[in-house]
C-alpha positions in Angstrom: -15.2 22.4 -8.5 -12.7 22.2 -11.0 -8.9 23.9 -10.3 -6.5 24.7 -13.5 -6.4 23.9 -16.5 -7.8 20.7 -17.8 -6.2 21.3 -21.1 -2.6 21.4 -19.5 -3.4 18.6 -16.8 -4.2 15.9 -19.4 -0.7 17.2 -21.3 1.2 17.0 -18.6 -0.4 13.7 -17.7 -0.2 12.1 -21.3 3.6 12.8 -21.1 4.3 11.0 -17.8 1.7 7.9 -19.7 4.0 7.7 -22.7 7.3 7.7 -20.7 6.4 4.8 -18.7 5.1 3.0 -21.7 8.3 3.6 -23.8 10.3 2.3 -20.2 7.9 -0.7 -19.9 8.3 -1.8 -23.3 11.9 -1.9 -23.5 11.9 -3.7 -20.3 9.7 -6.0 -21.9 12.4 -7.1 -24.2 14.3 -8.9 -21.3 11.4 -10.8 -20.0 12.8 -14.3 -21.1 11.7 -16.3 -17.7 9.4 -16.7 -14.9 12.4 -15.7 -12.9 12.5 -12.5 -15.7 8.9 -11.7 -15.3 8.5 -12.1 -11.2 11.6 -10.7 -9.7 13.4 -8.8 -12.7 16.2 -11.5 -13.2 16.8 -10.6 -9.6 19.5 -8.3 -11.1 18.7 -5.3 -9.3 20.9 -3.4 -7.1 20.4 -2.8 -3.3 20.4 1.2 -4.1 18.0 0.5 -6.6 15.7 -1.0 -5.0 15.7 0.4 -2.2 14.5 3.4 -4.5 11.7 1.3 -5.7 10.3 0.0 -2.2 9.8 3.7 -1.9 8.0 4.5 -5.1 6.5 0.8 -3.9 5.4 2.5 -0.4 5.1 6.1 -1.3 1.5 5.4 -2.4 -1.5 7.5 -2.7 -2.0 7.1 0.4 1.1 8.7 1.5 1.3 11.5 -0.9 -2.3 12.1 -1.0 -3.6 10.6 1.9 -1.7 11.6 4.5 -0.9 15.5 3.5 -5.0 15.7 3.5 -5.1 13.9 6.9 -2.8 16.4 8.1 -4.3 19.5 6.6 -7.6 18.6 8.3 -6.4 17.2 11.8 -3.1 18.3 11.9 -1.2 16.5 14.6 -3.1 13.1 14.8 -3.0 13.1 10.9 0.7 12.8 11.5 0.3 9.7 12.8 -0.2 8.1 10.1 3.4 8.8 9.2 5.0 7.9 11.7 3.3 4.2 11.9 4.1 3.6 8.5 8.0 4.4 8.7 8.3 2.8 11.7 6.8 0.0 10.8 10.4 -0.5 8.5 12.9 -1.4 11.4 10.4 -4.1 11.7 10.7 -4.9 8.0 14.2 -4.5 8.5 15.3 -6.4 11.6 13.3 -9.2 11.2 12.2 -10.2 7.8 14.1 -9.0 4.8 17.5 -10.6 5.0 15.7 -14.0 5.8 12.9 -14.1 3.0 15.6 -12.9 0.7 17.9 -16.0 1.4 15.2 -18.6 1.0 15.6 -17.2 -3.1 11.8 -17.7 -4.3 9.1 -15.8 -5.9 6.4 -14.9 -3.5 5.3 -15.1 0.3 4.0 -18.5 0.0 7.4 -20.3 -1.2 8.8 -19.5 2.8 5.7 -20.3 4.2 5.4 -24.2 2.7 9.5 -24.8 3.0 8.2 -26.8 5.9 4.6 -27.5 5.7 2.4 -29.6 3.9 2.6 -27.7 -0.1 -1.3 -27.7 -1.0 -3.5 -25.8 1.5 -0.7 -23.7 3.0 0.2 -22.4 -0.3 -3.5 -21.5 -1.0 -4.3 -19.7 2.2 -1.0 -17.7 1.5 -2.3 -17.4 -2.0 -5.4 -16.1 -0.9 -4.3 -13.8 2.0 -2.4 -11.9 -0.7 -4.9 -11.7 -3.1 -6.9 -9.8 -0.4 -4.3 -8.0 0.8 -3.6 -6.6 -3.0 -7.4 -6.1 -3.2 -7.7 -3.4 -0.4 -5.0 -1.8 -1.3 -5.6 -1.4 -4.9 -9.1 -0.2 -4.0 -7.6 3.1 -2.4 -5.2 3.5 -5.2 -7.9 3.0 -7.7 -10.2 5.4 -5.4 -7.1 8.0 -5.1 -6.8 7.9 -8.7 -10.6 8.6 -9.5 -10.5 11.6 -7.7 -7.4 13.2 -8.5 -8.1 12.8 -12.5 -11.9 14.4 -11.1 -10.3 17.6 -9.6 -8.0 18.5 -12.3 -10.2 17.6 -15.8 -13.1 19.1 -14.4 -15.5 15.9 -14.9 -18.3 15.3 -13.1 -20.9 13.0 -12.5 -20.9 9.1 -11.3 -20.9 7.8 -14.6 -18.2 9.7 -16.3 -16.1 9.3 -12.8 -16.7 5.7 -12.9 -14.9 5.8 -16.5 -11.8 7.6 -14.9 -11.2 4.7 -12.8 -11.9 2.1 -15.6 -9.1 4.0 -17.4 -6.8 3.9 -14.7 -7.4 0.2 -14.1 -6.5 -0.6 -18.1 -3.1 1.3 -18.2 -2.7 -0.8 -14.7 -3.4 -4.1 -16.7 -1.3 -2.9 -19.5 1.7 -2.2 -17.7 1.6 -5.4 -16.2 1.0 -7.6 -19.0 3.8 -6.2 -20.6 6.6 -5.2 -18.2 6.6 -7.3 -15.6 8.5 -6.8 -12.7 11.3 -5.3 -14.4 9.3 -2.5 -16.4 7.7 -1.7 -12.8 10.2 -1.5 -11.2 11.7 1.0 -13.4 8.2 2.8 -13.4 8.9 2.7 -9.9 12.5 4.2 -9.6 11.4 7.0 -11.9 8.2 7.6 -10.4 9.9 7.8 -6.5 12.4 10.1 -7.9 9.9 12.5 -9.1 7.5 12.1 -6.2 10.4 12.9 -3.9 11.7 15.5 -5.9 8.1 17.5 -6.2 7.4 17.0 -2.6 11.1 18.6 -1.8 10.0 21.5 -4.5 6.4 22.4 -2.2 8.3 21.9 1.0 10.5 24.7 0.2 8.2 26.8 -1.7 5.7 26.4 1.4 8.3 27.3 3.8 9.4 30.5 2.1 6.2 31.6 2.5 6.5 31.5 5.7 9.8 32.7 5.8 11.7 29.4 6.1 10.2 29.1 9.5 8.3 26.3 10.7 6.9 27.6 14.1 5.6 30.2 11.7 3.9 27.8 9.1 2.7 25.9 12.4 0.6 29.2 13.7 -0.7 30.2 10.2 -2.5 26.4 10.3 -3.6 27.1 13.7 -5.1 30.4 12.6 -6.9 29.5 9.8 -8.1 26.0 11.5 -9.8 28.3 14.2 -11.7 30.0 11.6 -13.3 27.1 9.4 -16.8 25.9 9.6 -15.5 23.3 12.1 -12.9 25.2 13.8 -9.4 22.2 15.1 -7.1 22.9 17.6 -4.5 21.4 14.6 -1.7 21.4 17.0 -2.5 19.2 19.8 -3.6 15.7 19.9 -7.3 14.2 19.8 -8.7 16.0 16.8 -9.4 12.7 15.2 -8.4 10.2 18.1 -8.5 10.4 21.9 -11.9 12.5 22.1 -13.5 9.2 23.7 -12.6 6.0 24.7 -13.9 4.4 21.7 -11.5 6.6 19.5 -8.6 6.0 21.8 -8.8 2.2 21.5 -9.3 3.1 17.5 -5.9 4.7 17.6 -4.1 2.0 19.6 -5.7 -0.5 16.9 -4.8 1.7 13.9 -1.0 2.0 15.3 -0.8 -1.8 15.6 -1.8 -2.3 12.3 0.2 0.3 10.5 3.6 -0.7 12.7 3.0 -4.3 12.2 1.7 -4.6 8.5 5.0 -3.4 6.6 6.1 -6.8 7.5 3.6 -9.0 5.7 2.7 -6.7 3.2 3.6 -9.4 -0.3 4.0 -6.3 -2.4 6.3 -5.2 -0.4 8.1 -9.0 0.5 8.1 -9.9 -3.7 10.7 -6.9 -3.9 13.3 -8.9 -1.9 13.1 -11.7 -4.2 14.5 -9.2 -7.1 18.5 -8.4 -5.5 21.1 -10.9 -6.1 22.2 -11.2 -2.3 20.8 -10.6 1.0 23.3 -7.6 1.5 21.4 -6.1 -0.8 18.3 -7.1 0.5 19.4 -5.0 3.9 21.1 -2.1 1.8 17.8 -1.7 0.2 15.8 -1.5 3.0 17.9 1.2 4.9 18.1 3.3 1.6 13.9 2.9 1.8 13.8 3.8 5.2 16.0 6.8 4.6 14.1 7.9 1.5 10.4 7.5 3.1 11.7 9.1 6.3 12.6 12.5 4.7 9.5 12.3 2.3 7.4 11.8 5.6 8.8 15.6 7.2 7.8 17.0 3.7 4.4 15.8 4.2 4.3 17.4 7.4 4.8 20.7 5.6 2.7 20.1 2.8 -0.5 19.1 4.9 0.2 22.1 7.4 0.7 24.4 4.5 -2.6 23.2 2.9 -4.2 23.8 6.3 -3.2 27.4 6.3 -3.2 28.4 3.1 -6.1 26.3 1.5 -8.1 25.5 4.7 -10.4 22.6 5.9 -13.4 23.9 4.3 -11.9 24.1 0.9 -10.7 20.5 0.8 -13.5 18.7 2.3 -15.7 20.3 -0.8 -13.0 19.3 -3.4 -14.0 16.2 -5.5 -12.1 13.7 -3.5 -12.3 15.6 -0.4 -9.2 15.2 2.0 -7.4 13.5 -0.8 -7.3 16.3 -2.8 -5.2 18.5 -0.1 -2.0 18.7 -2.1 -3.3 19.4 -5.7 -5.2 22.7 -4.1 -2.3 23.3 -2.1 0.2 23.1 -5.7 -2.4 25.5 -7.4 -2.2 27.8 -4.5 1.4 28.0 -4.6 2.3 27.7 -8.5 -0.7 27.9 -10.3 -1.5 25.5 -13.4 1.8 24.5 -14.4 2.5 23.6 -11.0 -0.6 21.7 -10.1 -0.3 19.6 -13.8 3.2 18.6 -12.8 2.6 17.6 -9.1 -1.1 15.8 -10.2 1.3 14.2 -12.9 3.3 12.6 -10.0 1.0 11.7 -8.4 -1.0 9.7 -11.2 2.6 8.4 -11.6 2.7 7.2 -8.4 -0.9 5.6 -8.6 -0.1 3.7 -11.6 3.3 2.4 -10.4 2.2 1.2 -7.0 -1.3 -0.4 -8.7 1.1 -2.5 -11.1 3.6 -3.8 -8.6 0.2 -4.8 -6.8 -1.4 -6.6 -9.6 1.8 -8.0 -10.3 2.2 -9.4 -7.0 -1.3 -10.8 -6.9 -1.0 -12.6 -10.2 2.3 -14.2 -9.6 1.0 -15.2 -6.1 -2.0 -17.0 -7.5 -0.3 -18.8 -10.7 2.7 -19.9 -8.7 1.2 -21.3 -5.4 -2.1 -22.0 -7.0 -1.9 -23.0 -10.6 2.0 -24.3 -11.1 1.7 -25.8 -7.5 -1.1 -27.0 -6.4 -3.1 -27.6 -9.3 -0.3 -28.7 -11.7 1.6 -30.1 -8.9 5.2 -28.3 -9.7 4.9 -29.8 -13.7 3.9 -26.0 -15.1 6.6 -24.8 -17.6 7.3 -21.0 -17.1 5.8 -19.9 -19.7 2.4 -21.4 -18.9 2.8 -19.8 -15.2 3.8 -16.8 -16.6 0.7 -16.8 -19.7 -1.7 -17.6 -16.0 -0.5 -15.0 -14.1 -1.2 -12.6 -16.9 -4.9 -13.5 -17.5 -5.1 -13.1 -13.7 -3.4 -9.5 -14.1 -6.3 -8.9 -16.1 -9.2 -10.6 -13.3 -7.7 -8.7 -10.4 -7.6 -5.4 -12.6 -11.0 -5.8 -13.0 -11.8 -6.4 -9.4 -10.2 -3.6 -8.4 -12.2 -1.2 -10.8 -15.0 -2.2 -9.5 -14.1 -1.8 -6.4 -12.3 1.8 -6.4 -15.7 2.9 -7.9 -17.3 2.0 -4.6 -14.8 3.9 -2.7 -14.3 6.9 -5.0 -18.3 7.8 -4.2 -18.2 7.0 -0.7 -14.9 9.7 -0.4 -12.9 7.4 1.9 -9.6 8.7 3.0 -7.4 6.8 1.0 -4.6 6.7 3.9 -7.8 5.1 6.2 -7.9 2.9 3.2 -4.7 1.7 2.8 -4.5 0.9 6.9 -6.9 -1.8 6.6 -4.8 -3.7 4.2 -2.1 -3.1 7.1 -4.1 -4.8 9.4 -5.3 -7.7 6.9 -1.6 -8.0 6.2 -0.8 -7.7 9.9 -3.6 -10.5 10.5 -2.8 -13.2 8.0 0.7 -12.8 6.9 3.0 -11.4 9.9 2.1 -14.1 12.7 2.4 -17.2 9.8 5.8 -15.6 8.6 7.3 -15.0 12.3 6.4 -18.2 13.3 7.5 -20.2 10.4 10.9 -18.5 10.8 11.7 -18.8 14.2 9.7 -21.5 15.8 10.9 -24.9 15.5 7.3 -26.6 16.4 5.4 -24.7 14.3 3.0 -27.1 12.1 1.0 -26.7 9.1 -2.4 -26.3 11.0 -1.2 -23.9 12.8 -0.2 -22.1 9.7 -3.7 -22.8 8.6 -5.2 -21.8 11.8 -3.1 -18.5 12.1 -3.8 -17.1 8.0 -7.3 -18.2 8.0 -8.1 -17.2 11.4 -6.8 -13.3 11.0 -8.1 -13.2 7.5 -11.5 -14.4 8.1 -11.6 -12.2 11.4 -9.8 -8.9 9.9 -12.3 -9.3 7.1 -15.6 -10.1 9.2 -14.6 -7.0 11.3 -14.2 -4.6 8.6 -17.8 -5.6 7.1 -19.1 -5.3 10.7 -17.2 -1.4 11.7 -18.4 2.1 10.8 -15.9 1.5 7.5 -19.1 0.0 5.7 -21.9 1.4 7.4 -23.5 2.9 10.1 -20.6 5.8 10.4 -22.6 9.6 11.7 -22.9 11.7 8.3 -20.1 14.5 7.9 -21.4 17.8 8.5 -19.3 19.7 6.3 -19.9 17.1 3.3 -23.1 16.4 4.1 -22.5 12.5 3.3 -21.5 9.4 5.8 -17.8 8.2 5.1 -19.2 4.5 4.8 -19.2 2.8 2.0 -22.9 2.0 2.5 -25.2 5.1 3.2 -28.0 5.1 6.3 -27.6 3.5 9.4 -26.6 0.1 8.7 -25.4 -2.9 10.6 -22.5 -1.6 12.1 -21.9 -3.5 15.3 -18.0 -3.3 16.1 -17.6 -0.1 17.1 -13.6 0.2 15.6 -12.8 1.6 12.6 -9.4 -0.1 12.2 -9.8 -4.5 13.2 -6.0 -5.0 14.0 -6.4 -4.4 17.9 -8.6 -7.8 17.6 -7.6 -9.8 15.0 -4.0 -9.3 15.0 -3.4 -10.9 18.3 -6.2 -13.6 17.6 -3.9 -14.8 14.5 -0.8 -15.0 16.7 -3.1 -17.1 18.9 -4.7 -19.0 16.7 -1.0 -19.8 15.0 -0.2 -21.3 18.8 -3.1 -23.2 19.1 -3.4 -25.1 16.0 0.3 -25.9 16.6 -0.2 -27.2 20.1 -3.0 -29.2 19.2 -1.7 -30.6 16.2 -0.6 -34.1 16.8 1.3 -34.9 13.4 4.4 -32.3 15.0 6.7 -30.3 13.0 9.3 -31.1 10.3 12.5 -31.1 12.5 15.0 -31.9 9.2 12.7 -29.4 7.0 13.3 -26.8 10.0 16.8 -27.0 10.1 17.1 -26.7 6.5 15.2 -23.4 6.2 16.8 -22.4 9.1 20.4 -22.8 7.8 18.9 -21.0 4.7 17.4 -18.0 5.5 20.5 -17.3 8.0 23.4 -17.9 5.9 22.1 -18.1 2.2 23.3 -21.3 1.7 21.4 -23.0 -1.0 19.6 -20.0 -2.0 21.9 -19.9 -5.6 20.6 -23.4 -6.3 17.7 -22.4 -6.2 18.1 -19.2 -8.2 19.4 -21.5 -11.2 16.3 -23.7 -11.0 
């Protein structure tokens, strides 16, 4: 099924490409440093970059995601919403001011202040190398499908090519840009994202006549009369029917509340404001911005529901992802779908560059610079490493969003596993190495590797990869591997396990460690990330 036209998509889409280009080249002009290419010169403003968190956040997986979870479920696809802005006060209140003030590049530089360099800055390393993996896969999957709906292609092969696309202007942007051209991509992308989901939100409700009780029983209506008729207005169309689902839900919540916090995408944008005021401001702009985009979601999916229907979107190319482009045609026709697929390809290739960008500084800082070359790196070697890395991880991820893009994964469901492998391996490590004054390198060790290695052994083991019941409506099982499988944990979502194993795990390897924490090393961070003292000295070197 193809919707518009594919002549005025790709224009639309071509001129949204060559804007960011002509952004990310001139950016790259004032790449001069590591510190340039990482965290923008850490020149950027609290409003703006609280702006670019958003377009950071505001993903796929929120725009497309969520409206289609919505659309199909109705009130337990709003869920999803509400864990990932809420998971921001703990962003907020607990991390952001102090990561800012310790004044490095990446996750790993707080969490080997104090411990032994080597191994803690290569399980950090890899933690966010799997983190940015699983969340590039649903962006590279959401991606795949949109481009699918609008140009009208078809077939594995030529969908395949869609995503290998994708995946190169994602290199591109990198290797150029670097932080600062993405996170201009970013302001300008969250701008329009915002802007076109304020533009459907009214348009939906004047249909409706501005009313949202209204909107609310045209959903029901035309939920009742699908091939798999919803009660879209209560809870337990997706979770709470058994007991298995209800423990799914409780894990799900955990992991979306919990993984904002560890996220390194999302941590690396602290590292680019000049003070930790900023680093606050820029958070409660974020929280403000995702908030109201979040209510226009709740329109858009419930207008999809009642004026596109379940049926219709679950046999679109990209199935529940492709709620909001059917629901733009609907409204606006072809000149509205081209603009609002625009954004939303905007979106997919700014939040795929901050990732890569994040992943490729992670592994030639902690690994390369400082553990292979022991600190003696110049920045322009780390910088000329982190670039061919760009270039591995994009890769990766291609071959990876392929996988998903045929399996027809909801890329929200996508996106809240890498909150719970962030959730797993980062949060504990990062609370702990904040606040707890006995807190040793193996249990560092103990606490990344242990939620990694369990988060990840989970996953592999859940419905997610095999074994999930086929859809009726699509005719296909949402695993990534068709038939039954060797599905033997029966969540969909790890986080209810592995998230409090790491916190565990962080405990005991610190209890049984003998060798005792750094008390001097402790004091120092701790005067750091609570004042800012220091944090300029480091900025100059």
């Amino acid at each position: 099924m193809t919707i518009g036209n594919p002549a005025v998509n790709i224009s639309i889409f071509a001129v949204f490409v060559l804007i960011t280009l002509v952004i990310t080249f001139r950016a790259s002009r004032s790449n001069a440093s590591a510190a340039d290419y990482y965290a923008a010169g850490r020149n950027i403003s609290g409003t703006q970059n609280g702006l670019a968190i958003a377009g950071d956040y505001l993903s796929a997986a929120s725009f497309l995601g969520i409206a289609g979870a919505i659309a199909v479920y109705g009130y337990d696809g709003f869920l999803y919403s509400i864990g990932f802005l809420v998971a921001w006060l703990v962003a907020l209140l607990l991390v952001a001011e102090l990561l800012r003030n310790t004044a490095r590049f990446t996750m790993a530089d707080v969490l080997a202040f104090r411990m032994r360099q080597g191994p803690v800055r290569t399980a950090a390393a890899l933690s966010t190398l799997a983190v940015s993996l699983f969340y590039l896969l649903a962006q590279m999957a959401g991606a795949g499908g949109l481009v699918t709906l609008l140009l009208g292609i078809s077939g594995a092969g030529a969908q395949a090519l869609v995503v290998v696309v994708v995946g190169a202007l994602m290199i591109f942007y990198v290797l150029v840009g670097g932080m600062r051209g993405t996170t201009y991509v970013q302001l300008i992308k969250a701008t329009l994202l915002i802007a076109g989901a304020l533009v459907m939100t009214v348009w939906v409700l004047g249909k409706y006549g501005f009313n949202l009780s209204s909107l609310l029983g045209g959903a029901a209506e035309t939920a009742t009369q699908q091939a798999t008729p919803r009660d879209v207005l209560s809870p337990m169309g997706q979770y709470g029917a058994t007991g298995t689902s209800k423990l799914d839900f409780v894990s799900l919540g955990l992991a979306l509340v919990l993984g904002t916090a560890g996220l390194p995408h999302v941590l690396m944008r602290f590292y680019t404001v000049p003070t930790a005021k900023d680093a606050r401001k820029s958070v409660v702009w974020a929280i403000w911005l995702i908030g109201f985009f979040y209510l226009f979601s709740l329109v858009i999916g419930y207008g999809a529901g009642a004026l596109v229907g379940a049926d219709r979107i679950l046999a679109a190319p990209g199935a529940v992802n492709s709620a909001a482009p059917l629901l733009a045609f609907e409204l606006g026709g072809t000149v509205l779908l081209g603009i609002i697929a625009g954004v939303a390809f905007a979106t997919i290739l700014a939040v795929v560059a901050g990732l890569t960008i994040t992943a490729s500084a992670s592994f030639a800082h902690d690994i390369y610079n400082s553990v292979i070359k022991k600190g003696t790196a110049s920045g322009s070697q780390e910088v000329r490493v982190a670039r061919i890395t760009s270039c591995v991880i994009g890769a990766v991820a291609i071959g990876l969003g392929i996988l998903a893009l045929q399996a027809g994964l909801n890329i929200a469901f996508l996106v809240a596993l890498a909150f719970a492998v962030a959730a797993s391996a980062n949060l504990p490590t990062i609370l702990y190495t904040l606040f707890w004054k006995r807190f040793t390198t193996r249990g560092a060790l103990w606490s990344i590797y242990g939620g990694l290695i369990s988060c990840l052994v989970l996953i592999v083991f859940s419905p997610v990869v095999s074994g999930a019941p086929v859809n009726p409506t699509t005719g296909v099982s949402p695993s990534l591997i068709q038939g039954d499988g060797f599905s033997w944990f029966p969540l969909n979502n790890p986080g209810l396990v592995s998230i409090p194993l790491a916190f565990f795990l962080g405990w005991l390897g610190t209890v049984l460690d003998r060798g005792g924490a750094d008390a001097d090393k402790y004091a120092e961070l701790e005067v750091r990330s609570l004042t800012g003292i220091g944090a300029e000295k480091a900025v100059q070197h």
